[in-house]
GUDO-865694 format. One line per 5 residues: for each residue x, y negated, z negated of N, C-alpha, C. Coordinates in steps of 0.2 Angstrom, whole numbers, plus 5000, padded with zeros to 4 digits. Example, Ala and Ser with C-alpha at 12.3 -4.5 7.8 and 13.67 -1.06 7.14 Angstrom:
<sites>
5066 5028 4961 5062 5022 4961 5066 5016 4961 ~ 5064 5011 4965 5068 5005 4964 5064 5000 4961 .
</sites>
This chain:
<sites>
4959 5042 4852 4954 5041 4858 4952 5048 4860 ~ 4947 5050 4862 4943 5053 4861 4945 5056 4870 ~ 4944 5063 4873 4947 5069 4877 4942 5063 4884 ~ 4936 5063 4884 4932 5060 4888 4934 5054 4889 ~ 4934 5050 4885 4937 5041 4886 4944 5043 4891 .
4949 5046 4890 4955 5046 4892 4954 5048 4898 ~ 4951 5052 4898 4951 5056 4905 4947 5050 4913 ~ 4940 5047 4908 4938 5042 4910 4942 5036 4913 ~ 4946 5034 4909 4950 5028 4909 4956 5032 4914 ~ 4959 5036 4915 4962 5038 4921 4961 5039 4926 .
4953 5041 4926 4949 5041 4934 4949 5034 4935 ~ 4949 5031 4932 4946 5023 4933 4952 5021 4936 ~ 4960 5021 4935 4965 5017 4937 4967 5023 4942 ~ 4966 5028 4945 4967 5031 4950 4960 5029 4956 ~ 4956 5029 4954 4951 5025 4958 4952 5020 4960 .
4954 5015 4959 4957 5008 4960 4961 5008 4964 ~ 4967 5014 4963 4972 5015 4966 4971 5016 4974 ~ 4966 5022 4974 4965 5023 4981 4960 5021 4986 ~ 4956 5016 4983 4951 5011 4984 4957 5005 4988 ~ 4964 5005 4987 4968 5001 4991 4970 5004 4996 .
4968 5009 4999 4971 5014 5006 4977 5015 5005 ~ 4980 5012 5009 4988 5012 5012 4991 5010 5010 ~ 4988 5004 5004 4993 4997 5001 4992 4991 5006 ~ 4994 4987 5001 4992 4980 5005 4996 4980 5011 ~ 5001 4983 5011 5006 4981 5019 5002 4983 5025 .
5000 4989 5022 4995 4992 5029 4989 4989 5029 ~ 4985 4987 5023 4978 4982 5026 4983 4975 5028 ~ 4989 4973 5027 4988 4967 5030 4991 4968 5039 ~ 4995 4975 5041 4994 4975 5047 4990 4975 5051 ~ 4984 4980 5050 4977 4981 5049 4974 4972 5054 .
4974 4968 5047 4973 4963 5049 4977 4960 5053 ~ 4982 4959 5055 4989 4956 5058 4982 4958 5067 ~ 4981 4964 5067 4981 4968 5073 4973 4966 5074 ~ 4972 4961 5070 4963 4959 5072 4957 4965 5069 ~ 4960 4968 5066 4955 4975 5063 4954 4975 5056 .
4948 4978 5054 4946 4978 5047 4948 4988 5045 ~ 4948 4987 5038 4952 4992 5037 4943 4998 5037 ~ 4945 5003 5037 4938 5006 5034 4932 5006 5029 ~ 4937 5005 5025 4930 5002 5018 4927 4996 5021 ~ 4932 4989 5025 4928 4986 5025 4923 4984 5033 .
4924 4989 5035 4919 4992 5041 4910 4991 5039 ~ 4914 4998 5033 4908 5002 5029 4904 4997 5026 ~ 4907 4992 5023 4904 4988 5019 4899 4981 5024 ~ 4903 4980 5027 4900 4976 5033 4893 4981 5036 ~ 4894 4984 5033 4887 4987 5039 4882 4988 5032 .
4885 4988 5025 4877 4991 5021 4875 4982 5021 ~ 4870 4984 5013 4866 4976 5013 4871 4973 5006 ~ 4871 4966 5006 4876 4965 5002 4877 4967 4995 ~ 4869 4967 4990 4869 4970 4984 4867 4975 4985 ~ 4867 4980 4988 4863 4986 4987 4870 4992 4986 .
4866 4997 4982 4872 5000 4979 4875 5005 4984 ~ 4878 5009 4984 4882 5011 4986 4886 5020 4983 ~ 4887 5025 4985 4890 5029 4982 4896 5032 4986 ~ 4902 5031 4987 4907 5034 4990 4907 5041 4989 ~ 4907 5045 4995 4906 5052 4993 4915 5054 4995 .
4918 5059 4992 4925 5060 4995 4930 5054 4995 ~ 4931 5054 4990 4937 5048 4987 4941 5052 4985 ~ 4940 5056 4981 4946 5060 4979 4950 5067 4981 ~ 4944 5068 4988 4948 5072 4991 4953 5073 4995 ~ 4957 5078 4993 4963 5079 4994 4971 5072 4992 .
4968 5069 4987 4973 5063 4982 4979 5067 4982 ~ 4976 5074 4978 4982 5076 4976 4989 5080 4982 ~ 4985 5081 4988 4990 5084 4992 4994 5078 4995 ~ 5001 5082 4998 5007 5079 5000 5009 5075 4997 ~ 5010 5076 4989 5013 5072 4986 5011 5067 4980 .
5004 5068 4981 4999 5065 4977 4999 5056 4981 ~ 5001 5058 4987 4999 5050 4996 4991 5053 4995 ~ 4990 5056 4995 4981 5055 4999 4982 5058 5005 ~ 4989 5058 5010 4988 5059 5016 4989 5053 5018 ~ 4992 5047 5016 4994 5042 5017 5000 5040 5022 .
5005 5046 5023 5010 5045 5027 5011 5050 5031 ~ 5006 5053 5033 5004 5060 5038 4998 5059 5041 ~ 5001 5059 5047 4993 5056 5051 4993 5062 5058 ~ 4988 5063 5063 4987 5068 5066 4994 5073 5068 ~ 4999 5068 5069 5005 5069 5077 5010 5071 5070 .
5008 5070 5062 5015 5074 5058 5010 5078 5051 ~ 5007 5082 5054 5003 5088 5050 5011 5092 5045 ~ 5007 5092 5040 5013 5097 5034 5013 5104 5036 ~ 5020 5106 5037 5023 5113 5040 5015 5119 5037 ~ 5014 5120 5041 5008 5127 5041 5002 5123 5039 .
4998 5120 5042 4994 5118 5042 4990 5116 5048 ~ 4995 5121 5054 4992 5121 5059 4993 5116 5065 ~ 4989 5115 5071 4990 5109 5074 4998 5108 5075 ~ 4999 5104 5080 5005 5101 5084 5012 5098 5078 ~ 5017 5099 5076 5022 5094 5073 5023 5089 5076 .
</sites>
């Protein structure tokens, strides 16, 4: 398999991956709590077919842990990085 294809096919299941946010427990709280998550905010507001381009999907995936920053929210910032513990 050729350097491209691979590399290809790994952005494609790491895209997928974070295209879930939080994981399904947190879009079904999300929903529990009457709320739509952010993509599906975003999506509600373009036209149904029309395309679209996600800018910054992959920013920052790989810090704290390769979470996205999924389990670090304002109020638990990573030691030196400023802001309140």
């Amino acid at each position: 398999m050729s350097r491209l294809k691979t590399l290809s096919e790994e952005y494609q299941k790491l895209r997928a991956r974070l295209e879930q946010g939080g994981g399904a427990e947190r879009i079904k709280r999300q929903h529990d709590q009457g709320k739509l998550t952010a993509r599906e905010r975003v999506t509600a507001l373009l036209d149904k077919d029309g395309p679209w381009v996600e800018i910054g999907l992959l920013v920052a995936w790989d810090q704290y842990g390769g979470r996205r920053g999924d389990r670090i929210g304002p109020h638990r910032r990573p030691p030196g990085s400023g802001g309140r513990q």
